[in-house]
mmCIF file of the N, C-alpha and C atoms, coordinates in Angstrom:
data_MODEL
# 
_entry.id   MODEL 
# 
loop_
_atom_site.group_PDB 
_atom_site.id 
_atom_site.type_symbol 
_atom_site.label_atom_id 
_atom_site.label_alt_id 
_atom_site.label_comp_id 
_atom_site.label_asym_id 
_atom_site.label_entity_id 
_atom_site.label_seq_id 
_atom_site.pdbx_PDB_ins_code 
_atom_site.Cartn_x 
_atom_site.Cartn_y 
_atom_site.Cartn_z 
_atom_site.occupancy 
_atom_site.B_iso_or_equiv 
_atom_site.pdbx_formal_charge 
_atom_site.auth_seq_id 
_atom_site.auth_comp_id 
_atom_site.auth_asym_id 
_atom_site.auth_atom_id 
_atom_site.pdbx_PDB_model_num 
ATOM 1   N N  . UNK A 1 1  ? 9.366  2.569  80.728 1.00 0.00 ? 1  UNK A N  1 
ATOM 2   C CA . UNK A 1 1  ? 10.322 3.615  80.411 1.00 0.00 ? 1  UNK A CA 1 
ATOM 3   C C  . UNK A 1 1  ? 10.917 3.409  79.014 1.00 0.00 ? 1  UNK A C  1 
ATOM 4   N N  . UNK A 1 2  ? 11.080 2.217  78.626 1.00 0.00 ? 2  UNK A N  1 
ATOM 5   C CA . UNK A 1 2  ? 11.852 1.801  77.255 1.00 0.00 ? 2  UNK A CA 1 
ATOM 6   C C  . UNK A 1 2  ? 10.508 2.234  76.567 1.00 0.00 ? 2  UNK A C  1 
ATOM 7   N N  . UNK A 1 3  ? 9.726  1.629  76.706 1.00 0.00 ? 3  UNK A N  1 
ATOM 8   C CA . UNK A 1 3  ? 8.455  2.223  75.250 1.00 0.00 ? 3  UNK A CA 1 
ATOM 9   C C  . UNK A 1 3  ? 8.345  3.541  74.943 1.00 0.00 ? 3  UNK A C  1 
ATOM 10  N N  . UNK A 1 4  ? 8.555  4.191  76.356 1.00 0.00 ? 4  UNK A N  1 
ATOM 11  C CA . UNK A 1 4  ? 8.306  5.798  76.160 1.00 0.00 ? 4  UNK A CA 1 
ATOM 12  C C  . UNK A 1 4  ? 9.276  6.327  75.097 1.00 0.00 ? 4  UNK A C  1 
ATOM 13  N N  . UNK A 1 5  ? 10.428 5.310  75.901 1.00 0.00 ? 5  UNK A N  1 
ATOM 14  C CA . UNK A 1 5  ? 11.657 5.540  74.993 1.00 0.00 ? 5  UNK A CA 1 
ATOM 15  C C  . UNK A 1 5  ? 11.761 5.774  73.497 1.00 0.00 ? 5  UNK A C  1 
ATOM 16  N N  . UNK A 1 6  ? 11.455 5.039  73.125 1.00 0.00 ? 6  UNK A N  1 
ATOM 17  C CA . UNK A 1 6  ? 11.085 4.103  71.760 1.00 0.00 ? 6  UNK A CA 1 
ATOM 18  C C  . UNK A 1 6  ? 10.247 4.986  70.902 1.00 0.00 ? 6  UNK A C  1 
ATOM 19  N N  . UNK A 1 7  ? 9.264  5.353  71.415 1.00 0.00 ? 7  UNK A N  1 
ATOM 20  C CA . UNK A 1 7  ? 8.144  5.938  70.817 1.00 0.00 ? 7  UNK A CA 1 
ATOM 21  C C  . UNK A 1 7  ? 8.931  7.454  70.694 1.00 0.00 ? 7  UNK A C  1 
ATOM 22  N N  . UNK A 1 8  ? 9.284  8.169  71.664 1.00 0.00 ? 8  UNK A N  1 
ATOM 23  C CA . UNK A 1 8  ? 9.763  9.334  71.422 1.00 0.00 ? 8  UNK A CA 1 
ATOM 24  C C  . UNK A 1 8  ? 10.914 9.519  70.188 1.00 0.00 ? 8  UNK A C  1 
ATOM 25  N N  . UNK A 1 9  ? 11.731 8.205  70.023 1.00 0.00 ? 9  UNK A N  1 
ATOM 26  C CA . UNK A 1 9  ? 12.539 8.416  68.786 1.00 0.00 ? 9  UNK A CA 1 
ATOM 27  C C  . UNK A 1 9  ? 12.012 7.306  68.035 1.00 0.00 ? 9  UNK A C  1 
ATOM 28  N N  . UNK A 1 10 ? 10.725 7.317  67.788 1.00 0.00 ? 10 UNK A N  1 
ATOM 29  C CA . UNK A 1 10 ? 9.359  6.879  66.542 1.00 0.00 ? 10 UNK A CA 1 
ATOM 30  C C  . UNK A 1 10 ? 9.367  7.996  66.085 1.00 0.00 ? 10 UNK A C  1 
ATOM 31  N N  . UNK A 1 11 ? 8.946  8.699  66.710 1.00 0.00 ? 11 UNK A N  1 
ATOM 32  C CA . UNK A 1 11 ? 8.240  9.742  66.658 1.00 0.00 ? 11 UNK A CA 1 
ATOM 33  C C  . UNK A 1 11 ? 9.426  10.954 65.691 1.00 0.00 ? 11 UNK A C  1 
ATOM 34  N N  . UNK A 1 12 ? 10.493 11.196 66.758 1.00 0.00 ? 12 UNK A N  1 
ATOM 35  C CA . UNK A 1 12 ? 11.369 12.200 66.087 1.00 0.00 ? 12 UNK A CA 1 
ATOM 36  C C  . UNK A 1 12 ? 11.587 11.698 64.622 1.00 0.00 ? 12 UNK A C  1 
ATOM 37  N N  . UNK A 1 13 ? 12.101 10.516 64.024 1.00 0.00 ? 13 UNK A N  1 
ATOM 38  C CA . UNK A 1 13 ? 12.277 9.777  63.321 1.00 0.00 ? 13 UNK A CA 1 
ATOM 39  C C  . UNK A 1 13 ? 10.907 10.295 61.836 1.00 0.00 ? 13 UNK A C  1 
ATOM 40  N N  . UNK A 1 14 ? 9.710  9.964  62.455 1.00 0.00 ? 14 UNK A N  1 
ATOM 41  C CA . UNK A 1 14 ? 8.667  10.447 61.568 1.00 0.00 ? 14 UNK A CA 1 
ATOM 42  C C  . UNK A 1 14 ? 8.440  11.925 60.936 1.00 0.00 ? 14 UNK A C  1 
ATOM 43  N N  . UNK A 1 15 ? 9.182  13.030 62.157 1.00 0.00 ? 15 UNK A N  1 
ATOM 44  C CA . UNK A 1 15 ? 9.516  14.257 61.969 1.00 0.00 ? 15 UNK A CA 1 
ATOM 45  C C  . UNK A 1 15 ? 10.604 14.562 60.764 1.00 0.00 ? 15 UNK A C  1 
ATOM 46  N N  . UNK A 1 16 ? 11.425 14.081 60.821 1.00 0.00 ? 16 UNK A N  1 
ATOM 47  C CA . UNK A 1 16 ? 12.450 13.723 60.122 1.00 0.00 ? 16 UNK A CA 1 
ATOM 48  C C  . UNK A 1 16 ? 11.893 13.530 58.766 1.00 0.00 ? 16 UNK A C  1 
ATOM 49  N N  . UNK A 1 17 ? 11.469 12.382 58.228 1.00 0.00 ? 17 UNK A N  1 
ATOM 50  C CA . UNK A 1 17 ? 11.133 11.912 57.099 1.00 0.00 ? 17 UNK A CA 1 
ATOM 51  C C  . UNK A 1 17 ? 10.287 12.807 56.776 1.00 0.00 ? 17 UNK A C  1 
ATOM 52  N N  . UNK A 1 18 ? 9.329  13.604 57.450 1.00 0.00 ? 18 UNK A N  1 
ATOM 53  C CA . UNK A 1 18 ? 8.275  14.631 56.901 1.00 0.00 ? 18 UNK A CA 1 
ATOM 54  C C  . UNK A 1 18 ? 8.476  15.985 56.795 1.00 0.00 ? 18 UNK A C  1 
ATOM 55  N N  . UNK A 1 19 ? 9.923  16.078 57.237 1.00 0.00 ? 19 UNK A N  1 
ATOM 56  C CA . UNK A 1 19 ? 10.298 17.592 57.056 1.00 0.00 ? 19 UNK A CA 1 
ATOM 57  C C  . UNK A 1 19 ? 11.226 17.745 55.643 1.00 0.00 ? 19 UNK A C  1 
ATOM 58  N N  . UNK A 1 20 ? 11.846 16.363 55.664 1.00 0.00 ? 20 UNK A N  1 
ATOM 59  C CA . UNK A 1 20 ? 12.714 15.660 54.139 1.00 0.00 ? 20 UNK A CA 1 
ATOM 60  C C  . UNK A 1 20 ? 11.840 15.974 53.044 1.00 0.00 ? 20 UNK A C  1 
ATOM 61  N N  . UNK A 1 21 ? 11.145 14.932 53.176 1.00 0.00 ? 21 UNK A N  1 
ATOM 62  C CA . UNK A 1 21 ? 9.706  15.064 52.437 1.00 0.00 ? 21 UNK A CA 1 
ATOM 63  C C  . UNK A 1 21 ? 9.391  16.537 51.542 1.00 0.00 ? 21 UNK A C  1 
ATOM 64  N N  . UNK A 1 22 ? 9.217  17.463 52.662 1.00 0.00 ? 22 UNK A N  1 
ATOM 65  C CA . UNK A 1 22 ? 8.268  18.470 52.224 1.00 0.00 ? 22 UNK A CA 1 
ATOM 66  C C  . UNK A 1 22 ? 9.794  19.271 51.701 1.00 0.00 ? 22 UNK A C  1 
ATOM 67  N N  . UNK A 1 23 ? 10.399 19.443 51.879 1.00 0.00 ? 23 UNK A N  1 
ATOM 68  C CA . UNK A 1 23 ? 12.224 19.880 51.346 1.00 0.00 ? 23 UNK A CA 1 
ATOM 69  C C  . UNK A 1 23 ? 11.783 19.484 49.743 1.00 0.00 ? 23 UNK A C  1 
ATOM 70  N N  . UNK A 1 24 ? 12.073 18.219 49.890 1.00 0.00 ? 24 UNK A N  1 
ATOM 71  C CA . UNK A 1 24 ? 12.132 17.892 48.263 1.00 0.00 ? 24 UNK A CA 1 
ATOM 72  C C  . UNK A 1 24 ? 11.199 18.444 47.785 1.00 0.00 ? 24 UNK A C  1 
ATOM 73  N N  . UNK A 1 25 ? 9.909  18.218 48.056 1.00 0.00 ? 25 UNK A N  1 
ATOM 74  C CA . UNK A 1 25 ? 8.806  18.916 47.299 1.00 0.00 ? 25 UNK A CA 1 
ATOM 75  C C  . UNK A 1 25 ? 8.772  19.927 47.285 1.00 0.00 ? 25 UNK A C  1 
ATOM 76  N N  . UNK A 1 26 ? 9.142  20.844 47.986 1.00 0.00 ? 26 UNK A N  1 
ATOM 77  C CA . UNK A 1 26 ? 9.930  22.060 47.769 1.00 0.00 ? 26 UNK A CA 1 
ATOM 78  C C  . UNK A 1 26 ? 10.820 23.237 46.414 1.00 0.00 ? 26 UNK A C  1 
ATOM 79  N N  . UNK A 1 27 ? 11.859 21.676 46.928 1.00 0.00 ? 27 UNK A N  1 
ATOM 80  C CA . UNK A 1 27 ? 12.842 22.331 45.695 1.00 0.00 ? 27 UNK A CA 1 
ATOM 81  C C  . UNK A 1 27 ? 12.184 21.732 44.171 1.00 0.00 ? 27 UNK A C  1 
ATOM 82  N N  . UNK A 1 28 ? 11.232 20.814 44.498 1.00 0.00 ? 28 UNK A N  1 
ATOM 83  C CA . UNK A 1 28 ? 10.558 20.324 43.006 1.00 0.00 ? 28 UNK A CA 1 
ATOM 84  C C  . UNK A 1 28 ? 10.075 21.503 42.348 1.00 0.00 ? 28 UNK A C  1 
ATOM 85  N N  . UNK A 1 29 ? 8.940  22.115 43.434 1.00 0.00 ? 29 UNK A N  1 
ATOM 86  C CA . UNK A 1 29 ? 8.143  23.010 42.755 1.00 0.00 ? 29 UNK A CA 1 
ATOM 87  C C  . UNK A 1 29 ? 8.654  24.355 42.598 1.00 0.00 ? 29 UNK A C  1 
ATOM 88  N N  . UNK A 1 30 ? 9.863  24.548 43.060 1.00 0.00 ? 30 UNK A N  1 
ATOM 89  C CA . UNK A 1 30 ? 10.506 25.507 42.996 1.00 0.00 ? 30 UNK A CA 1 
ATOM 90  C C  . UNK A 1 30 ? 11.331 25.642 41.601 1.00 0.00 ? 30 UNK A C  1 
ATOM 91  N N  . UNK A 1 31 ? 11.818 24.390 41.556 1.00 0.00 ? 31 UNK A N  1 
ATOM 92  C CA . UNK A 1 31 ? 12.970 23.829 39.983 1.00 0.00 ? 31 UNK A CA 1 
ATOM 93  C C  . UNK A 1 31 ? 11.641 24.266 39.157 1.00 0.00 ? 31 UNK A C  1 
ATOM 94  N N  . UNK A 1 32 ? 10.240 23.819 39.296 1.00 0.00 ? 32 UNK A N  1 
ATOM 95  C CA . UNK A 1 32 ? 9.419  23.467 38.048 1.00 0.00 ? 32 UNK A CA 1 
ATOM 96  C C  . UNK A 1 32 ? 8.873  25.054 37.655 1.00 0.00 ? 32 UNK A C  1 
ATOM 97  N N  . UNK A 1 33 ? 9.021  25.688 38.516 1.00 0.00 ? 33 UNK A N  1 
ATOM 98  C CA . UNK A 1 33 ? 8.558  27.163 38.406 1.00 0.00 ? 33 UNK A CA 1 
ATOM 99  C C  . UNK A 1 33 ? 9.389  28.121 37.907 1.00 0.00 ? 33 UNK A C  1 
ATOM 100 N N  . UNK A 1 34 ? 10.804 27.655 37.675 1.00 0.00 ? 34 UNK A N  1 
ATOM 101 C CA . UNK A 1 34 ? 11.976 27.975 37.527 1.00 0.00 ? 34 UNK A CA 1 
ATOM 102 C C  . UNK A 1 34 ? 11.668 28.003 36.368 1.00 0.00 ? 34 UNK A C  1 
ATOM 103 N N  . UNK A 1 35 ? 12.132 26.699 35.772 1.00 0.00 ? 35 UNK A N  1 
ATOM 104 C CA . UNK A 1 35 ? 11.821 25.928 34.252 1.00 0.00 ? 35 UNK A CA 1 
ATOM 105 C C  . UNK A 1 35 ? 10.554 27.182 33.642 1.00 0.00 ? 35 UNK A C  1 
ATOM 106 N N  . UNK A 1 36 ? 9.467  27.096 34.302 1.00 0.00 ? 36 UNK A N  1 
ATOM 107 C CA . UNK A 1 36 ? 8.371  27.694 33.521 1.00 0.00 ? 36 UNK A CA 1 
ATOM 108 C C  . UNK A 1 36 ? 8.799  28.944 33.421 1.00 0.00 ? 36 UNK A C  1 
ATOM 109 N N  . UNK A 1 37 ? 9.247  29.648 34.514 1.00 0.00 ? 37 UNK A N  1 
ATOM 110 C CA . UNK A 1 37 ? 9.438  31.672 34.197 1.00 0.00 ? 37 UNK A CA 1 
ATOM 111 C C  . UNK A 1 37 ? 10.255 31.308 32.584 1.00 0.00 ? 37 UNK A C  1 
ATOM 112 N N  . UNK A 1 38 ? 11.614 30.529 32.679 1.00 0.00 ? 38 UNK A N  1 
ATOM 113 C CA . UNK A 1 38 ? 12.853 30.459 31.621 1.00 0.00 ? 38 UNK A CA 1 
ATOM 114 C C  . UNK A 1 38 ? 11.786 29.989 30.494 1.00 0.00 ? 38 UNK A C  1 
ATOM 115 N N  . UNK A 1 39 ? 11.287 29.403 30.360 1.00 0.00 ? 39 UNK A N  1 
ATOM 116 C CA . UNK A 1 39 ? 10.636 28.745 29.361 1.00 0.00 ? 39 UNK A CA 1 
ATOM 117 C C  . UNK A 1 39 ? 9.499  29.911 28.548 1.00 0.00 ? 39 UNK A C  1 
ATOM 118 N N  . UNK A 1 40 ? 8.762  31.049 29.357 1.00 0.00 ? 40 UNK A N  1 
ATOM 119 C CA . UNK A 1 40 ? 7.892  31.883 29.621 1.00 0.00 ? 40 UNK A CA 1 
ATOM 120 C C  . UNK A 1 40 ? 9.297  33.164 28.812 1.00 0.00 ? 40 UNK A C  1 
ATOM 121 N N  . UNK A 1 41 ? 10.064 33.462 29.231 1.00 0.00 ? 41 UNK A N  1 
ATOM 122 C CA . UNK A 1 41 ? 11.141 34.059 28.657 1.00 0.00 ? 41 UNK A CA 1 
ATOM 123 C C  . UNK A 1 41 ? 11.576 34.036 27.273 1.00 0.00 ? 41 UNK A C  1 
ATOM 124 N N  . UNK A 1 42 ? 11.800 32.638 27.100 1.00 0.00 ? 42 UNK A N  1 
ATOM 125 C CA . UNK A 1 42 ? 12.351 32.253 25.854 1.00 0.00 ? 42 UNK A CA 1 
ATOM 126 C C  . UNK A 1 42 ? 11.736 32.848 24.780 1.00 0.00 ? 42 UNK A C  1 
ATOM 127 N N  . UNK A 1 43 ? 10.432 32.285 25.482 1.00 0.00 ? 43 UNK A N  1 
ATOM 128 C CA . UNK A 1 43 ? 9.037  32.470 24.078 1.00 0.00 ? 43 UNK A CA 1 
ATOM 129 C C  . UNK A 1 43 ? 9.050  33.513 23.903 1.00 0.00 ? 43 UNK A C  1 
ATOM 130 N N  . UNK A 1 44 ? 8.601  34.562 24.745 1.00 0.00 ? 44 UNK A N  1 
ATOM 131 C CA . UNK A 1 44 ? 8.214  35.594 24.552 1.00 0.00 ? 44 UNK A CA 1 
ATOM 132 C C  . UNK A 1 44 ? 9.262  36.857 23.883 1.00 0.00 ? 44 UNK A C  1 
ATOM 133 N N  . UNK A 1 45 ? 10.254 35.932 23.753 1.00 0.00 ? 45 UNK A N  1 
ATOM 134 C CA . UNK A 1 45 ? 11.938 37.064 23.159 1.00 0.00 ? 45 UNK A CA 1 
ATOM 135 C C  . UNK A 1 45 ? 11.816 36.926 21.968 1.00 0.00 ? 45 UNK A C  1 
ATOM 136 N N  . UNK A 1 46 ? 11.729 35.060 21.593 1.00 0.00 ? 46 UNK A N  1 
ATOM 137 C CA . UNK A 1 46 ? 11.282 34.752 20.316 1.00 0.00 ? 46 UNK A CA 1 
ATOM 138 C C  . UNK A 1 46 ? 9.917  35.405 19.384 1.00 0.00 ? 46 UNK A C  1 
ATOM 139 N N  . UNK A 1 47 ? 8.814  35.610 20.286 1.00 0.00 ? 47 UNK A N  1 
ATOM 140 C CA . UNK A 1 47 ? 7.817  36.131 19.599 1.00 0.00 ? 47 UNK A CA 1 
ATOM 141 C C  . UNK A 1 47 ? 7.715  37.486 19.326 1.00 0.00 ? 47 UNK A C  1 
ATOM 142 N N  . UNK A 1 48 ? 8.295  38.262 19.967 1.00 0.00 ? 48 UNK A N  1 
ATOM 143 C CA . UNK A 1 48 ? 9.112  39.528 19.618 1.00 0.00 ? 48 UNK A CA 1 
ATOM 144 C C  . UNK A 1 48 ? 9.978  40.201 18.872 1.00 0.00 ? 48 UNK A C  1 
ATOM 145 N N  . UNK A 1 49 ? 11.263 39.208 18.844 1.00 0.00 ? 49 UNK A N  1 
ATOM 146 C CA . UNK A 1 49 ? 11.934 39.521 18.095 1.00 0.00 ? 49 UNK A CA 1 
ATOM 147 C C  . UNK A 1 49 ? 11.969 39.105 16.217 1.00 0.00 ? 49 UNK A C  1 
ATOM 148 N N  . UNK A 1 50 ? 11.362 37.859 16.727 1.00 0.00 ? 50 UNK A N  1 
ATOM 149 C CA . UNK A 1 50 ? 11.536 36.959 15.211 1.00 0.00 ? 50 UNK A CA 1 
ATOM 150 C C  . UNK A 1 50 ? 9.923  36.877 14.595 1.00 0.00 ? 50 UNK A C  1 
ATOM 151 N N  . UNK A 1 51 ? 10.061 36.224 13.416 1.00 0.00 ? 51 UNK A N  1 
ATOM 152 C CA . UNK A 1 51 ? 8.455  36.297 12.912 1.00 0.00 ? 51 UNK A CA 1 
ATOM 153 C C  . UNK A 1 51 ? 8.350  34.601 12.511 1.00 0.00 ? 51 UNK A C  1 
ATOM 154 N N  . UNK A 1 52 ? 8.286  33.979 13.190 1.00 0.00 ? 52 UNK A N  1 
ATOM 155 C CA . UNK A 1 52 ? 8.275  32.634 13.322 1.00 0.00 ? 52 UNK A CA 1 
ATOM 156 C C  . UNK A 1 52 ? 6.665  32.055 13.748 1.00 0.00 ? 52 UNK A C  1 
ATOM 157 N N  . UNK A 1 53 ? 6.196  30.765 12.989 1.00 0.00 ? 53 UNK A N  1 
ATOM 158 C CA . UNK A 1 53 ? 4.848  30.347 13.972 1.00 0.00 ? 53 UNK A CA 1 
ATOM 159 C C  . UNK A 1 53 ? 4.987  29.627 14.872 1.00 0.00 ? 53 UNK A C  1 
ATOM 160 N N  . UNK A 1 54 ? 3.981  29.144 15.543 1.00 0.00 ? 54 UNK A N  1 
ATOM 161 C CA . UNK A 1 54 ? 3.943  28.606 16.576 1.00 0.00 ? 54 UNK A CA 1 
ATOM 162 C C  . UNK A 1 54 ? 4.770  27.378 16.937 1.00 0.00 ? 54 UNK A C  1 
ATOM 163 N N  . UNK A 1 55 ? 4.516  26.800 15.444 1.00 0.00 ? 55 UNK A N  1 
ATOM 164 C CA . UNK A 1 55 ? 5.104  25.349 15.651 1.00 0.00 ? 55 UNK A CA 1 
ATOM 165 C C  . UNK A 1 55 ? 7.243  25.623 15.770 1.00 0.00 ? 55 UNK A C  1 
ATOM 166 N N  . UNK A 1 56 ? 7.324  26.540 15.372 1.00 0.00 ? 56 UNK A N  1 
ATOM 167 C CA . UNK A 1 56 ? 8.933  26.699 15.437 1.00 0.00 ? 56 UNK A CA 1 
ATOM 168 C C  . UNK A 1 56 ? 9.489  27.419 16.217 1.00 0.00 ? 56 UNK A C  1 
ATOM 169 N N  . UNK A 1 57 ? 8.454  27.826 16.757 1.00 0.00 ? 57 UNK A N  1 
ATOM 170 C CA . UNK A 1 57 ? 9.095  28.910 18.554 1.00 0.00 ? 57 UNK A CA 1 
ATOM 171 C C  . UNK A 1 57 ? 8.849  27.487 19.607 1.00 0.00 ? 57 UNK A C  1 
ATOM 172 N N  . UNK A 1 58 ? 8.016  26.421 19.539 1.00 0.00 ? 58 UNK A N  1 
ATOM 173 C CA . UNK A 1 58 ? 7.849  25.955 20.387 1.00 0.00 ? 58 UNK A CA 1 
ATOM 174 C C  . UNK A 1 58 ? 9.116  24.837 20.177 1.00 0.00 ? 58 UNK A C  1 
ATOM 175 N N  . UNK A 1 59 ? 9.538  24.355 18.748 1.00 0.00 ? 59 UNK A N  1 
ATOM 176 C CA . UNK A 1 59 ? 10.851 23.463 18.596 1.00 0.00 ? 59 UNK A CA 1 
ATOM 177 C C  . UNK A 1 59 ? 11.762 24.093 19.149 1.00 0.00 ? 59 UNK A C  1 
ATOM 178 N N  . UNK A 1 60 ? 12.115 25.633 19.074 1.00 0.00 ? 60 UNK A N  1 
ATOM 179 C CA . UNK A 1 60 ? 13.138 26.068 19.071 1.00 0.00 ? 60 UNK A CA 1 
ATOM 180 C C  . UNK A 1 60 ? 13.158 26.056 20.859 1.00 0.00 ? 60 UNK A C  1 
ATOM 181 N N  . UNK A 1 61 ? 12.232 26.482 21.854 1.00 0.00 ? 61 UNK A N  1 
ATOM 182 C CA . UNK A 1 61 ? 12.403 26.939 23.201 1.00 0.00 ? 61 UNK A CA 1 
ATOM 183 C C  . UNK A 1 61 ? 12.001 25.165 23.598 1.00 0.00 ? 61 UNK A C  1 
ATOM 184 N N  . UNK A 1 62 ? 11.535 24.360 22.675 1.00 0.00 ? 62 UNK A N  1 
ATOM 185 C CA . UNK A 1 62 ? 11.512 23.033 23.736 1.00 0.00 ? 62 UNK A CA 1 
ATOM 186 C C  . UNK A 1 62 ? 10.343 22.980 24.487 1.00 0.00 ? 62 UNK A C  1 
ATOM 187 N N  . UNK A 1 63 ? 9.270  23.300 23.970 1.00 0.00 ? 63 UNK A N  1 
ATOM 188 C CA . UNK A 1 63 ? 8.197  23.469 24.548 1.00 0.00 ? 63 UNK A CA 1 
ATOM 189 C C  . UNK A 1 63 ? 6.957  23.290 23.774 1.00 0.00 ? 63 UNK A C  1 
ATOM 190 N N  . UNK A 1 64 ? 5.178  22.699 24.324 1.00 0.00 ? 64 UNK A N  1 
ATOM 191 C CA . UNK A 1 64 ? 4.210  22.593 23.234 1.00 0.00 ? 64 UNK A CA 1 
ATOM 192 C C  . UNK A 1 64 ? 3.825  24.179 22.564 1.00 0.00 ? 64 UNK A C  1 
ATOM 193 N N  . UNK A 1 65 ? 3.598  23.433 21.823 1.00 0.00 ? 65 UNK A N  1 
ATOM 194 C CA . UNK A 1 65 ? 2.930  24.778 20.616 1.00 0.00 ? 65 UNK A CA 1 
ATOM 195 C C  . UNK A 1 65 ? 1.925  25.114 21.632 1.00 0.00 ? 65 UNK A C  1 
ATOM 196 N N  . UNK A 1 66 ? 0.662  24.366 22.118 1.00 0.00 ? 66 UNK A N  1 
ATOM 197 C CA . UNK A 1 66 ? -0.173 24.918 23.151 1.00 0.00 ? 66 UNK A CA 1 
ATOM 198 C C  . UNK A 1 66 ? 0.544  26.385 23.932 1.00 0.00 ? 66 UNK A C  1 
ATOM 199 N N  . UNK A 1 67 ? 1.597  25.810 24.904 1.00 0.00 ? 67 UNK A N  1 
ATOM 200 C CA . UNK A 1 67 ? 2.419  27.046 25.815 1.00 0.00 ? 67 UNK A CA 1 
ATOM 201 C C  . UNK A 1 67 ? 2.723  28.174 24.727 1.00 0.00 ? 67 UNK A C  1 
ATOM 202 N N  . UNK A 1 68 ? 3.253  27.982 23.430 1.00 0.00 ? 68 UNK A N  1 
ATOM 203 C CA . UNK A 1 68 ? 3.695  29.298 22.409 1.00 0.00 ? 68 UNK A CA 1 
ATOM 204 C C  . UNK A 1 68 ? 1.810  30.122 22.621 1.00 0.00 ? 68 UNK A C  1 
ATOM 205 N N  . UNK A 1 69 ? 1.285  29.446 22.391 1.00 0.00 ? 69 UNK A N  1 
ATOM 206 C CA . UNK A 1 69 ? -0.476 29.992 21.719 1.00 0.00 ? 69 UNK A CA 1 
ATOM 207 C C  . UNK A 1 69 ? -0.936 30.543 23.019 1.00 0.00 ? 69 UNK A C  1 
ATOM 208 N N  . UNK A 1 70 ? -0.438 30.300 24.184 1.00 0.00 ? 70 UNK A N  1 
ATOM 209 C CA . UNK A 1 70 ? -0.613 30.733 25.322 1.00 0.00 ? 70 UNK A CA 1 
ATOM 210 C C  . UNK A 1 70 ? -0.347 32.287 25.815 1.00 0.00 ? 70 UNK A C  1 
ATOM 211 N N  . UNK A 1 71 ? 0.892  31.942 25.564 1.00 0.00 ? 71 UNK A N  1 
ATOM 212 C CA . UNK A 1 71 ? 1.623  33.182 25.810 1.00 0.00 ? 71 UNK A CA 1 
ATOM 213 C C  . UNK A 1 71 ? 1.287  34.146 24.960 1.00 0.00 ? 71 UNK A C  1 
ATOM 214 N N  . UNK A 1 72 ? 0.898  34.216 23.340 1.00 0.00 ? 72 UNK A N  1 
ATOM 215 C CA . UNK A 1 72 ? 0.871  34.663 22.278 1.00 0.00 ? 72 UNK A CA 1 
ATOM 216 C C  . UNK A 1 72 ? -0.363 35.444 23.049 1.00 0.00 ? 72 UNK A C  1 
ATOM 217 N N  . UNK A 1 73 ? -1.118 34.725 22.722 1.00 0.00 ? 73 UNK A N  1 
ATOM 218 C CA . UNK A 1 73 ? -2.878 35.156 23.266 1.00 0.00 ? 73 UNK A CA 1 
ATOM 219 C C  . UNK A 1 73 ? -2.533 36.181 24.202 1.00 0.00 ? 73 UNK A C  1 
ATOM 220 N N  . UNK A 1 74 ? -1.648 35.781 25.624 1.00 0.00 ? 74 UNK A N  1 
ATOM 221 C CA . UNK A 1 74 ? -1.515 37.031 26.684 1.00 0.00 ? 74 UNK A CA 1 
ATOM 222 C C  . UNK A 1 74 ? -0.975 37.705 25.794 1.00 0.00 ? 74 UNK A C  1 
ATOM 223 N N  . UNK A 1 75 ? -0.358 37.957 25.029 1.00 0.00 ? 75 UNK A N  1 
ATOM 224 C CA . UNK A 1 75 ? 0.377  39.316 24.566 1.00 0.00 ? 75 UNK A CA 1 
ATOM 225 C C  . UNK A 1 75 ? -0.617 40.506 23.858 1.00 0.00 ? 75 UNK A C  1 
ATOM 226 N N  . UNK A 1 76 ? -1.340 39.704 22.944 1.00 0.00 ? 76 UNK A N  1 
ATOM 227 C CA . UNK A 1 76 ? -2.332 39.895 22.574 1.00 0.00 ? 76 UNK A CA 1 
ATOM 228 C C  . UNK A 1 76 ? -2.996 40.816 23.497 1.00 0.00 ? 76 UNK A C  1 
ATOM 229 N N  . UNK A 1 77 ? -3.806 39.978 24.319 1.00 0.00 ? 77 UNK A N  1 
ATOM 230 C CA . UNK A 1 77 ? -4.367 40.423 25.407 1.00 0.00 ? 77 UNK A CA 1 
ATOM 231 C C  . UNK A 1 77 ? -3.869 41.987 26.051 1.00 0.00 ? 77 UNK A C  1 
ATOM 232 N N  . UNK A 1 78 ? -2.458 42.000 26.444 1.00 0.00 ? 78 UNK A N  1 
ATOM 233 C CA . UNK A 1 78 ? -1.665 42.825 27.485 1.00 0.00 ? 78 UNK A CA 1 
ATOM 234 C C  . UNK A 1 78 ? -1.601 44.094 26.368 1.00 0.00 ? 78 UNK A C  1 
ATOM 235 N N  . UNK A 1 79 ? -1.154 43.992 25.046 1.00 0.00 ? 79 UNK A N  1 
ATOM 236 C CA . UNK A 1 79 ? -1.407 44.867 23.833 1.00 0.00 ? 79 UNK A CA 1 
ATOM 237 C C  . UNK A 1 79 ? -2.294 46.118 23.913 1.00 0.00 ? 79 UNK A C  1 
ATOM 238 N N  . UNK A 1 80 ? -3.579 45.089 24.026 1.00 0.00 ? 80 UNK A N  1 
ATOM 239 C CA . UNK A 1 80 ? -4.878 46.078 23.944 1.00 0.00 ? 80 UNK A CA 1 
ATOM 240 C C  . UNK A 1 80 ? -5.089 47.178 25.063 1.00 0.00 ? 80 UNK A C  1 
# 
């Protein structure tokens, strides 16, 4: 009866830590997707409004020149 015991709050216990778990990872990928729309924003206000290159939209929003050339290209793209 005690093992059954035991094991059943093993068990809940493991539930616990794996529902924690997947929470955090959660709000991770949620924060990180966050970050990217705002980041995706920035640029694209900057590349609009101002006539700046790559390398100084990406100092200015905090981000690689790659992500500026990214976005640039979709605009490009969405343009046509």
């Amino acid at each position: 009866m005690y093992n059954v015991s035991l094991k059943c709050k093993w068990d809940a216990e493991a539930v616990r830590q794996h529902q924690e778990q997947a929470l955090d990872f959660a709000r991770q990928e949620g924060l990180a997707q966050g970050i990217t729309a705002k980041s995706i924003e920035v640029v694209e206000n900057l590349l609009s409004k101002l006539e700046l290159s790559d390398g100084e939209i990406a100092d200015l929003a905090k981000v690689s020149v790659e992500f500026v050339k990214k976005i640039r290209a979709g605009r490009r793209k969405n343009s046509k």
